[in-house]
C-alpha positions in Angstrom: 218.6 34.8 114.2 219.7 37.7 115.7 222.2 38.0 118.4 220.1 39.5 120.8 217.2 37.0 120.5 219.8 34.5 120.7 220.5 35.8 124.0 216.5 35.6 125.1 216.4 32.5 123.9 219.2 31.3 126.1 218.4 33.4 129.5 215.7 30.7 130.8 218.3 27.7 130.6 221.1 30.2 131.5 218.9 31.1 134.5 218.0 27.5 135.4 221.6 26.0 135.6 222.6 29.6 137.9 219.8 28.0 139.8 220.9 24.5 140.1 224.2 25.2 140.6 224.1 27.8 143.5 221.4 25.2 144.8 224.2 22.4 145.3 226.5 25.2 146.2 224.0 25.7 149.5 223.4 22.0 150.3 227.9 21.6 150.2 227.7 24.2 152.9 224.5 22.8 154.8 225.8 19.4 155.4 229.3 19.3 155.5 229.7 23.6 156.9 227.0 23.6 159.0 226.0 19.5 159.6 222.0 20.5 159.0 220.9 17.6 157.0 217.2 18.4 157.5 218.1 22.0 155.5 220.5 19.9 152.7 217.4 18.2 152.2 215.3 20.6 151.8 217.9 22.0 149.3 218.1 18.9 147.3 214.7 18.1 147.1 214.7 21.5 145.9 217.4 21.0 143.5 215.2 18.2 142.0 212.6 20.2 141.9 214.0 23.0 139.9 215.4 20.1 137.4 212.1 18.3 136.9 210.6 22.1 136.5 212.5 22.8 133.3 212.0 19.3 132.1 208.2 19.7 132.6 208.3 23.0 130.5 210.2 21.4 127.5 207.8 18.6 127.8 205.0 20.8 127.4 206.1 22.7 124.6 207.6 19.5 122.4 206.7 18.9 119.0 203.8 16.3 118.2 206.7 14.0 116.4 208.2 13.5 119.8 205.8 10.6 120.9 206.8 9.3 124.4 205.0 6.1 124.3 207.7 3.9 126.3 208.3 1.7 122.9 211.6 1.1 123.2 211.8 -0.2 119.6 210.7 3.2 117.9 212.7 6.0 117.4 212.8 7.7 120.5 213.9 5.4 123.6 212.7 6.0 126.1 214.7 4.4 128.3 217.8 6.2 127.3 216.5 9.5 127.4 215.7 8.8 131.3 218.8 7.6 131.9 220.8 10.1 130.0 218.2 13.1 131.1 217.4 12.3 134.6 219.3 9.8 136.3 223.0 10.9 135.2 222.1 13.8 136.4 221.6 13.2 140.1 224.2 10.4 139.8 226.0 14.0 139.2 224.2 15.7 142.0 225.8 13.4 144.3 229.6 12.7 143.2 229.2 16.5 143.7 228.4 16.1 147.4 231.0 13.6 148.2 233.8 15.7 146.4 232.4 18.8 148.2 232.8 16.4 151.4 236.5 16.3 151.1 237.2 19.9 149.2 234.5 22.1 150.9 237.2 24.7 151.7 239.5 24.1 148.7 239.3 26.8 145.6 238.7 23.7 143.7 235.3 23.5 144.2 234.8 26.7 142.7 236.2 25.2 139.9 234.0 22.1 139.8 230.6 24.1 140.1 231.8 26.4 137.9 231.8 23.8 135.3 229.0 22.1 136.8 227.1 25.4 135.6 228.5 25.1 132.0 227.1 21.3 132.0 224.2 21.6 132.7 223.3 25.0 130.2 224.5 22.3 127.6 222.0 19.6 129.0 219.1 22.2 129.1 219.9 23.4 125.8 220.1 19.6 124.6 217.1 18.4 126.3 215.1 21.8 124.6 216.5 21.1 121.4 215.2 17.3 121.9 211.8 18.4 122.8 211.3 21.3 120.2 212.6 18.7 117.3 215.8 20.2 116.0 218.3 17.0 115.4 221.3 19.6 114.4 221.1 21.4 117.7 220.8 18.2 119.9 223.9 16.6 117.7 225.8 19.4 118.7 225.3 19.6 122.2 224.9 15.5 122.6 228.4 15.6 123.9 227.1 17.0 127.2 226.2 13.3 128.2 230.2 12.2 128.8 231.0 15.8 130.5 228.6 14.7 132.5 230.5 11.0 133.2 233.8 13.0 133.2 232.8 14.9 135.5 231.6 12.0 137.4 234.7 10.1 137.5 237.1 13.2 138.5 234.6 13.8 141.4 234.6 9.7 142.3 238.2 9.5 142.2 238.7 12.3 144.5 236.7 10.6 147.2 238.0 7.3 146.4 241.5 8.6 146.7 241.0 10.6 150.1 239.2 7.9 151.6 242.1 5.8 150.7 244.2 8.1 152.4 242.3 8.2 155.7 241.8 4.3 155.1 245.0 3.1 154.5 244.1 -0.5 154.9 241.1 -0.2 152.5 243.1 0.8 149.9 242.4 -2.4 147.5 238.6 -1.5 148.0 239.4 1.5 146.6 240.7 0.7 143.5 238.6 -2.2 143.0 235.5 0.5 143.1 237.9 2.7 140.3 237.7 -0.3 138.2 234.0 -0.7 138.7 233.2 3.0 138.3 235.6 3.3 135.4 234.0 0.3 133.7 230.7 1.4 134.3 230.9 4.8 132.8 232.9 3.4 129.8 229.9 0.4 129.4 227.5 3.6 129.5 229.7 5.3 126.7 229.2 2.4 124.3 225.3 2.4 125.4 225.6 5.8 123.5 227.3 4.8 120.5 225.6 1.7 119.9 228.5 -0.4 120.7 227.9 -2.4 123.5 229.2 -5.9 122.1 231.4 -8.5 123.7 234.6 -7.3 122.8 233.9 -3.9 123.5 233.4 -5.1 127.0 236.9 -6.1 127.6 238.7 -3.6 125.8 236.5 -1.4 128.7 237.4 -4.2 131.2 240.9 -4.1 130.1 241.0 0.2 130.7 239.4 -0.1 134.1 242.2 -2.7 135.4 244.4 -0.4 134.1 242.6 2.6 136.2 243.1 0.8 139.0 246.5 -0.3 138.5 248.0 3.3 138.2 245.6 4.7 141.6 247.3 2.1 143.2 250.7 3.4 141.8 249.8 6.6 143.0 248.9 5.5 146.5 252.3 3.9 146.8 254.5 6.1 148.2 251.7 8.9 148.2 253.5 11.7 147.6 250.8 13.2 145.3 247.5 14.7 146.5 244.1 13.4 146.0 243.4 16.6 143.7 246.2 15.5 141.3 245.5 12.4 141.5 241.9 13.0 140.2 243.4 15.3 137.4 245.4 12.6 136.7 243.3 9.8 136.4 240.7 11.5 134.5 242.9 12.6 131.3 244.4 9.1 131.0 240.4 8.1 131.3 239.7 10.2 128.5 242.5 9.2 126.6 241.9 5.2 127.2 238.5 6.0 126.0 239.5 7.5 123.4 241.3 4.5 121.8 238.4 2.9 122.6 236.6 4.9 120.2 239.9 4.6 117.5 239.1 0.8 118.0 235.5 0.4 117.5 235.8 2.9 114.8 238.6 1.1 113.1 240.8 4.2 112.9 243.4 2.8 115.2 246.9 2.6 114.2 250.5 2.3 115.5 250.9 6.1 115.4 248.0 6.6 117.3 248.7 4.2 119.8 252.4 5.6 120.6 250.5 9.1 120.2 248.1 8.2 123.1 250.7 6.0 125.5 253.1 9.4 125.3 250.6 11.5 126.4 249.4 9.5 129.1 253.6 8.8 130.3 253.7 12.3 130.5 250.5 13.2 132.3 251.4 10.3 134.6 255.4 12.1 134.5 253.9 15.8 135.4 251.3 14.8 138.2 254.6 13.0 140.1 256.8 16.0 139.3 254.3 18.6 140.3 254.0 16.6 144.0 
């Protein structure tokens, strides 16, 4: 294929995650700028409507093996492509809005939709490559589906964490609802790996308790912000989840242990010496 029909090929999912994104960009200002709910509305039905627009499209143009006959059993289920296609998405869409709530005027929500836009090109070109057949192309770009919970769980944390702040009392709340999002989105994780046994479950429950240990530690004498905080929590999230993986995997070993606790000493090490 050449490079510029590459390009063509790419300009209508290119087009429709500008689209979304600058469409959430709108809503941040309309409710928490300008406190016109009836307008972020409008937006976000919007929003949704642009989404189910470019699903609708793929739909209609998806090869006759893709059979979408809600038999969970067969080789396409269903109920995980919903999930993973529709509703992670606007569990995105609004852990967006209530990190936008806090950071409306911060540079880092530049940062957040810019990435935003990147995630959701990946999705689009997923879901097309889904629709259209091609196994290779949707391997490739399946990784999109934890982005999406990443981004998820940096965006929850922030608001977690600033609540926390300007609820000092509800602080155990807080981290109870870190273990509960962490354990969700590692619970989801396994979904997608086909590992969702018993013992999986607590090494998940086992990483959440830990999330919520160290946002308590960080809360302590808070002397870090809720930004660092969310940077913070999220690599040693990745990184817990990644021994996860070592473990169900069976390629976990001492080295990769000491490897992974380093890593996370040091992120914990940097975000205090940073504040």
């Amino acid at each position: 294929m050449s490079l510029i029909k590459k390009i063509s090929n790419n300009l209508k999912p290119a087009f429709y995650s500008l689209s979304l994104t600058l469409g959430i960009f709108i809503a941040l200002q309309e409710i928490h700028e300008n406190k016109n709910y009836t307008r972020f509305i409008i937006f976000s039905l919007l929003i949704l409507f642009i989404y189910l627009a470019e699903l609708y499209s793929h739909w209609k143009s998806k090869k006759t093996k893709i059979e979408l006959n809600m038999d969970f059993g067969d080789e396409v289920n269903e109920l995980s492509q919903t999930f993973h296609k529709i509703i992670m998405p606007a569990g995105l869409y609004l852990s967006i809005i209530g990190f936008g709530f806090y950071n409306i005027r911060s540079s880092s929500i530049f940062i957040v939709l810019c990435i935003v836009f990147i995630t959701f090109f990946i999705l689009f070109l997923n879901i097309r490559a889904f629709f259209e057949a091609k196994t290779r192309v949707e391997d490739k770009t399946h990784y999109v589906y934890d982005l999406i919970k990443f981004i998820i769980f940096y965006c929850l944390i922030d608001v977690f964490s600033n609540a926390s702040n300007n609820f000092p009392a509800n602080i155990s709340l807080y981290a109870v609802c870190v273990v509960g999002v962490t354990l969700t989105l590692i619970t989801l994780m396994l979904w997608r790996l086909e590992k969702v046994y018993l013992y999986s479950l607590l090494y998940g429950f086992i990483v959440s308790l830990f999330m919520g240990i160290v946002f308590l530690l960080y809360h302590a004498e808070r002397v870090v912000n809720s930004l660092q905080i969310s940077l913070g929590l999220l690599v040693v999230f990745y990184l817990t989840s990644a021994v996860i993986h070592h473990l169900l995997m069976k390629t976990f070993t001492k080295g990769v242990l000491f490897e992974y606790l380093l890593i996370i000493a040091i992120v914990i090490g940097i975000t205090y010496g940073i504040a």
